[in-house]
One Martini backbone bead per residue (centre of mass of N, CA, C, O) as a GRO file, in nm:
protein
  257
    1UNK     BB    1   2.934  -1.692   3.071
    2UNK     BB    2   3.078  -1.384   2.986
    3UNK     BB    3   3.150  -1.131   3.049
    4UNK     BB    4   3.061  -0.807   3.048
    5UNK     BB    5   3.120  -0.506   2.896
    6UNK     BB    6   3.069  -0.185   2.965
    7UNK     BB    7   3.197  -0.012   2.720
    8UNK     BB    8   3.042  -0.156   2.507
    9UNK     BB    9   2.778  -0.137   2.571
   10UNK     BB   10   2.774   0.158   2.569
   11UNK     BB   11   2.863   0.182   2.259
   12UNK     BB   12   2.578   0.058   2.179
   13UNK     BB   13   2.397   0.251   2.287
   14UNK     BB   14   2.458   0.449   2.136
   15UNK     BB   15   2.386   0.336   1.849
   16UNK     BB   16   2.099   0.258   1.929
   17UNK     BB   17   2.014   0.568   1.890
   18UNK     BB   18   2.026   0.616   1.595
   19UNK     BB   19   1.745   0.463   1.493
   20UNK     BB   20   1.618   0.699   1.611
   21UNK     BB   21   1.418   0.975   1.453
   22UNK     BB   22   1.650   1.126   1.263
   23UNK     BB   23   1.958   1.008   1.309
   24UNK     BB   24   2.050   1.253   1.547
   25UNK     BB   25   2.270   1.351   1.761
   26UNK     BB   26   2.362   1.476   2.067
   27UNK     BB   27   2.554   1.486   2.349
   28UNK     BB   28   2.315   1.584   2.557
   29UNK     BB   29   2.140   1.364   2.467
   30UNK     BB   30   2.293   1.113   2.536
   31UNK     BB   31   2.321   1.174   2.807
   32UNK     BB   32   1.987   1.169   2.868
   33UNK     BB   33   1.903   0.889   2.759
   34UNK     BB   34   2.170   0.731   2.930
   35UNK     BB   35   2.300   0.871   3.203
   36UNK     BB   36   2.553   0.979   3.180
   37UNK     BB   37   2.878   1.123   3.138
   38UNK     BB   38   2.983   1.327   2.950
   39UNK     BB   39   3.280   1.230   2.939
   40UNK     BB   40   3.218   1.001   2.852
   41UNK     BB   41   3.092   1.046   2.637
   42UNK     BB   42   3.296   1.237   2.462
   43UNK     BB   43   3.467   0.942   2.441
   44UNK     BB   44   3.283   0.795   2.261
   45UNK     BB   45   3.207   0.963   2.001
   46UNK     BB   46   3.492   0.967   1.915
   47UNK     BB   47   3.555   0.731   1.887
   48UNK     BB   48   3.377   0.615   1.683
   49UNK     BB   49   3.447   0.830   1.504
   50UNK     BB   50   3.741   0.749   1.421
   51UNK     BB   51   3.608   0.458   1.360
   52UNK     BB   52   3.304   0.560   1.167
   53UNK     BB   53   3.055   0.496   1.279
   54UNK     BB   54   3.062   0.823   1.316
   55UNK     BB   55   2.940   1.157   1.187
   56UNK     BB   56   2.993   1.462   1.146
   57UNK     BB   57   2.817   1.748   1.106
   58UNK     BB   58   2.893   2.016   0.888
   59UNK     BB   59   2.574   2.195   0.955
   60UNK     BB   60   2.571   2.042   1.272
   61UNK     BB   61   2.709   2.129   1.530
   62UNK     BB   62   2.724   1.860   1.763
   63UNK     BB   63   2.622   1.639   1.517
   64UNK     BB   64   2.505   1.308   1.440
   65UNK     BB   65   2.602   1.032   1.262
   66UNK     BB   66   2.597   0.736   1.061
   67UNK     BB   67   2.880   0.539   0.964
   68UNK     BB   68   3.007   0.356   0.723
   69UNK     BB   69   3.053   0.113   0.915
   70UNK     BB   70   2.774   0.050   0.948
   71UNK     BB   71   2.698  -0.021   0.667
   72UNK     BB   72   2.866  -0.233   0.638
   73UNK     BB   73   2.797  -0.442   0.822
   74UNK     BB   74   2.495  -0.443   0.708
   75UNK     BB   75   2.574  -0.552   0.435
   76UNK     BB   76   2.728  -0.821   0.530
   77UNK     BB   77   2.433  -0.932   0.679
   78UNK     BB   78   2.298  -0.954   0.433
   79UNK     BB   79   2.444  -1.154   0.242
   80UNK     BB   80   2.369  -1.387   0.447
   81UNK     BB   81   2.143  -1.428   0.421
   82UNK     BB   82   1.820  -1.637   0.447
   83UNK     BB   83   1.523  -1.631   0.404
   84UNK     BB   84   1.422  -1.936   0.454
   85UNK     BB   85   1.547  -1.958   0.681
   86UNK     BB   86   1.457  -1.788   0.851
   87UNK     BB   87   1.153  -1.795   0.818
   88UNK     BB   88   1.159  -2.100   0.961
   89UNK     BB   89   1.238  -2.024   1.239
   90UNK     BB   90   1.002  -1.869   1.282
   91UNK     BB   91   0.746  -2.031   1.221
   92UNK     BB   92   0.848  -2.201   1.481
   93UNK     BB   93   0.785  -1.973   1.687
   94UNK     BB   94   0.463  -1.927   1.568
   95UNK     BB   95   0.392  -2.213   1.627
   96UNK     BB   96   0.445  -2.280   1.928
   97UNK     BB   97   0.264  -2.051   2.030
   98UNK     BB   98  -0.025  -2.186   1.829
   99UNK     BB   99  -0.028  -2.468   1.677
  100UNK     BB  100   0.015  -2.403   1.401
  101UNK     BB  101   0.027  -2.321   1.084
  102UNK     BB  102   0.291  -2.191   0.874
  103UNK     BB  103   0.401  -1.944   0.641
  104UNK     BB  104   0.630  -1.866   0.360
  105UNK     BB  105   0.588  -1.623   0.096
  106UNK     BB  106   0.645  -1.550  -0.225
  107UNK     BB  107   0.626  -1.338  -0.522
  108UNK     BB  108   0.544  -1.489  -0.859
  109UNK     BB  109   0.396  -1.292  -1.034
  110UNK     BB  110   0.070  -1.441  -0.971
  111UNK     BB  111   0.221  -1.607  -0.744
  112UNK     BB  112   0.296  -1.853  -0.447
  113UNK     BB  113   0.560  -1.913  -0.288
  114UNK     BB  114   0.696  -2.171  -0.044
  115UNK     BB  115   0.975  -2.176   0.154
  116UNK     BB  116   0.822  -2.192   0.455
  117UNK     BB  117   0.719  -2.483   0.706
  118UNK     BB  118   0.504  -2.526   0.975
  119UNK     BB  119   0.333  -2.742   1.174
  120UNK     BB  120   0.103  -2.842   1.335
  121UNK     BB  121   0.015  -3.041   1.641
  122UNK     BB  122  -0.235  -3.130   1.527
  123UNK     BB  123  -0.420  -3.387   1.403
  124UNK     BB  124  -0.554  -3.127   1.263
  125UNK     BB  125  -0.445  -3.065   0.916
  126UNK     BB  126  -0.335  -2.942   0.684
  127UNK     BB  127  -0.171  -2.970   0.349
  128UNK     BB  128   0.151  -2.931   0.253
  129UNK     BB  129   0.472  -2.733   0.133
  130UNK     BB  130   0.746  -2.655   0.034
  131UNK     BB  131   0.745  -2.494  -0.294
  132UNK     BB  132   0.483  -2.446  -0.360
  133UNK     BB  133   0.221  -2.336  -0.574
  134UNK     BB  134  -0.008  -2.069  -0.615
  135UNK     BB  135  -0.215  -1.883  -0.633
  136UNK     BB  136  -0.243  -1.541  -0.527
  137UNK     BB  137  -0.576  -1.501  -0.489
  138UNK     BB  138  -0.613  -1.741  -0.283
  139UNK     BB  139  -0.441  -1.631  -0.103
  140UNK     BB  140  -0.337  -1.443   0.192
  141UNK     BB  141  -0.039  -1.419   0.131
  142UNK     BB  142  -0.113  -1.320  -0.206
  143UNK     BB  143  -0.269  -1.092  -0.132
  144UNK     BB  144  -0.063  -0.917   0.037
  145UNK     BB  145   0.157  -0.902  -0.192
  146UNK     BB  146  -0.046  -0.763  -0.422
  147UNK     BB  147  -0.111  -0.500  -0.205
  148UNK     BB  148   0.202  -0.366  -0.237
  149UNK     BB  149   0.167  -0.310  -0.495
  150UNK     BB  150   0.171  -0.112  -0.711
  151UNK     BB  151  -0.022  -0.050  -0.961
  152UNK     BB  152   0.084  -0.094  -1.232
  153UNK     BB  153   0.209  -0.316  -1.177
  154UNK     BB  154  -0.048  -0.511  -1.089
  155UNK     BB  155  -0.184  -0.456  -1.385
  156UNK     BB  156   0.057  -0.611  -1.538
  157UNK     BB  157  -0.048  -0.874  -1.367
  158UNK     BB  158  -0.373  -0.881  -1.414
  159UNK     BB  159  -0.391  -0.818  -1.736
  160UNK     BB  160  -0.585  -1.064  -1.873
  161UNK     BB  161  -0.661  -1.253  -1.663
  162UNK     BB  162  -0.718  -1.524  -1.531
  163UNK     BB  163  -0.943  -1.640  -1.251
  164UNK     BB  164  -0.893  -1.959  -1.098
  165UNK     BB  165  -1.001  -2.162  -0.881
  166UNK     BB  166  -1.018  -2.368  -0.574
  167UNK     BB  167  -1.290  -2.258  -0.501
  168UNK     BB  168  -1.609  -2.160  -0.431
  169UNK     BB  169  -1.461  -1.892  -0.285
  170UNK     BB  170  -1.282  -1.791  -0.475
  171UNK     BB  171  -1.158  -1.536  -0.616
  172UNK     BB  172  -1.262  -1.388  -1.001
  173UNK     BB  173  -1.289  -1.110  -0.974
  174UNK     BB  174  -1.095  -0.803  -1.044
  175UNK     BB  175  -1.260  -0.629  -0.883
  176UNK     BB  176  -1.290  -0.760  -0.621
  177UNK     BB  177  -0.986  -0.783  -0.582
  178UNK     BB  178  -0.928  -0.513  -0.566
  179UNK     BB  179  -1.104  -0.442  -0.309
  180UNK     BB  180  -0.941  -0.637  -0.123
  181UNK     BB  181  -0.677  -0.497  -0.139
  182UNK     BB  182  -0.739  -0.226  -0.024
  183UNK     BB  183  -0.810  -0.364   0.266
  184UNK     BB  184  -0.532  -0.447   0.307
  185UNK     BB  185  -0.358  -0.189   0.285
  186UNK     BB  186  -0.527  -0.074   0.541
  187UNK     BB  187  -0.456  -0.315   0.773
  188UNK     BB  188  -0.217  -0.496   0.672
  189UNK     BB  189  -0.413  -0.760   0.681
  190UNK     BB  190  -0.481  -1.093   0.532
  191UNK     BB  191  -0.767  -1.306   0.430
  192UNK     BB  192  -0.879  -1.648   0.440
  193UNK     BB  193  -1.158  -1.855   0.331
  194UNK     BB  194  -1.172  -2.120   0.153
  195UNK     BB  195  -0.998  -2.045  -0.135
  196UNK     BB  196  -0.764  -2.276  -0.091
  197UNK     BB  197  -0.933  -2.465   0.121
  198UNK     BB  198  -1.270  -2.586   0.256
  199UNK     BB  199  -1.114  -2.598   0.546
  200UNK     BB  200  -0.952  -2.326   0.539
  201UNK     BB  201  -0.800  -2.035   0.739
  202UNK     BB  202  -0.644  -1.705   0.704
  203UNK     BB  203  -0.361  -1.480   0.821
  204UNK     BB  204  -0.150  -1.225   0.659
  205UNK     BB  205   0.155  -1.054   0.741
  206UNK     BB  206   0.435  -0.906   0.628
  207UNK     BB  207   0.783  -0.868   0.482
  208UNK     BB  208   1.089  -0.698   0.533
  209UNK     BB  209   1.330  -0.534   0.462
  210UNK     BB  210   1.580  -0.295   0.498
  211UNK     BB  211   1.422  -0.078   0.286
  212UNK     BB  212   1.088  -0.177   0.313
  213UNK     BB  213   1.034  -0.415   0.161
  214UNK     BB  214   0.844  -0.629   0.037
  215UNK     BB  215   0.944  -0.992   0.040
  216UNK     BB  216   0.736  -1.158   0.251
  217UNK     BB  217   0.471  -1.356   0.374
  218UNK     BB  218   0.267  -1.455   0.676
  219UNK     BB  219   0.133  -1.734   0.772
  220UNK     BB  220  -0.173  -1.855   0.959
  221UNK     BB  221  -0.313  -2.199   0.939
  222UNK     BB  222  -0.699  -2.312   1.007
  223UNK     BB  223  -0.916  -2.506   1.065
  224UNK     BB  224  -1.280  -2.479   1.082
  225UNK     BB  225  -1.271  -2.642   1.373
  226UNK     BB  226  -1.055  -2.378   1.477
  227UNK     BB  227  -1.289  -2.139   1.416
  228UNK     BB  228  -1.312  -1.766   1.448
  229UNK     BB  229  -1.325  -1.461   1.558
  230UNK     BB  230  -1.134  -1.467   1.741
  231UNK     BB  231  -0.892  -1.636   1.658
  232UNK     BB  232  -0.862  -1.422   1.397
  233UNK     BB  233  -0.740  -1.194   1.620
  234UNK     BB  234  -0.510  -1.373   1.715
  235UNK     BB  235  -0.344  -1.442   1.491
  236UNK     BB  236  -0.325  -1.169   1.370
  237UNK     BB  237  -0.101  -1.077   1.576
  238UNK     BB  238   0.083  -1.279   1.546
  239UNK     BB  239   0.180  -1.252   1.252
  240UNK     BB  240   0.268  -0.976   1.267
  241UNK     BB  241   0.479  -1.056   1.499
  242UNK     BB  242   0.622  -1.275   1.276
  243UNK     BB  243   0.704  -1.058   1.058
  244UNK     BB  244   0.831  -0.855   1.185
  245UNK     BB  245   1.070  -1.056   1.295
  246UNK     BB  246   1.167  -1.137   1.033
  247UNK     BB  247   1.219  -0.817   0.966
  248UNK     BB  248   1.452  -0.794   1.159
  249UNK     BB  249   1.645  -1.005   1.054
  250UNK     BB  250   1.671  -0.838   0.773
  251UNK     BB  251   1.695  -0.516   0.870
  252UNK     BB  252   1.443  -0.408   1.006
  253UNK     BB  253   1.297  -0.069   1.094
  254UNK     BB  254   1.056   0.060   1.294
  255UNK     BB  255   0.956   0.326   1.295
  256UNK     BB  256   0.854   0.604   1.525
  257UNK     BB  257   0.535   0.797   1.572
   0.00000   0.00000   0.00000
């Protein structure tokens, strides 16, 4: 492995102070975060300003922000995506955490398909495939990205539709499942138990792109006879955990409260 260059480093870690706060910063900010030499820190804004990195407010002197430049490298990275893959990536590395089946699936009318999806390690396990498709009502998958629309496009998914199960328990009601997609919204994460699978129960967490847009659901999915509410409770933060992680990978970055 070759060494790490210094000057480099520290040129990045100035911009990677751009993503917190208000996306703006002064010299003494940056001096004090990073405990740098003034003259340090002076240079390297300059150079940044310079090849367009970085740029001066010209309503708040001594103040920055990112530019043109990093946008630019930023384009070029998302262009390159792809959803598909990195979800199997990340999918790949929430099932070796957790032992289970994970899928990453997107939302097309009132449908979701699976992009993406690893198997559990367990003798029993789920039977899927990467391609499916399910109604959106039945799955936790399906709950989550429902639950993300605006109100009017919803309805304009859902009315007139009939809501048909693949179990006695999925919902069949549209007020039933507008009462479940609101406390989904609440939450932040959607579960599914037994209502596209009789022996399966899940829980899914969204994916955002760069610009904060949900653009895909990933869940992690465990047959009834390794199902608790203990377990419902861990897989909810690893699916979160492993959503966040998808979302990051495609270019969201998670404001600080």
């Amino acid at each position: 492995m070759g060494r790490l260059v210094p000057a480099v480093t520290r040129a990045l870690d100035v911009l990677e102070l751009f993503l917190h706060g208000d996306g703006t910063l002064s010299a003494p900010e940056v001096t004090r975060k990073l405990q740098l030499p003034r003259t340090t820190v002076h240079e390297l804004l300059t150079t940044l300003a310079a090849r367009s990195y970085l740029v001066a407010l010209p309503d708040q002197p001594g103040r920055y922000r990112l530019g043109v430049r990093t946008y630019q490298l930023g384009s070029r990275y998302a262009e390159q995506l792809d959803l598909a893959a990195e979800g199997q990536q990340v999918a790949r590395e929430v099932a070796e955490t957790c032992g289970e089946t994970v899928h990453v699936a997107i939302l097309e009318d009132t449908d979701v398909i699976y992009i993406a999806k690893v198997d559990s390690t367990h003798a029993v396990r789920m039977v899927s495939a990467a391609g499916r498709r399910l109604p959106a009502h039945c799955t936790s998958v399906g709950k989550m990205l429902l639950a993300t629309l605006p109100d009017r496009e919803l309805d304009a998914r859902l009315d007139g539709r009939e809501l048909t199960g693949m179990t006695p328990n999925s919902i069949t009601d549209p007020a039933e499942l507008r009462t479940v997609l609101t406390g989904v919204r609440e939450r932040g994460i959607a579960m599914e138990h037994r209502e596209s699978n009789p022996d399966v129960s899940c829980v899914a967490a969204p994916v955002r792109d760069r610009a904060g847009r949900v653009v895909a659901a990933l869940s992690i999915s465990v047959p009834m006879i390794r199902w608790s509410e203990k377990r419902e409770q861990e897989l909810a933060v690893l699916a979160v955990d492993g959503a966040d992680a998808l979302s990051a990978r495609l270019g969201h970055h998670r404001r600080e409260q």
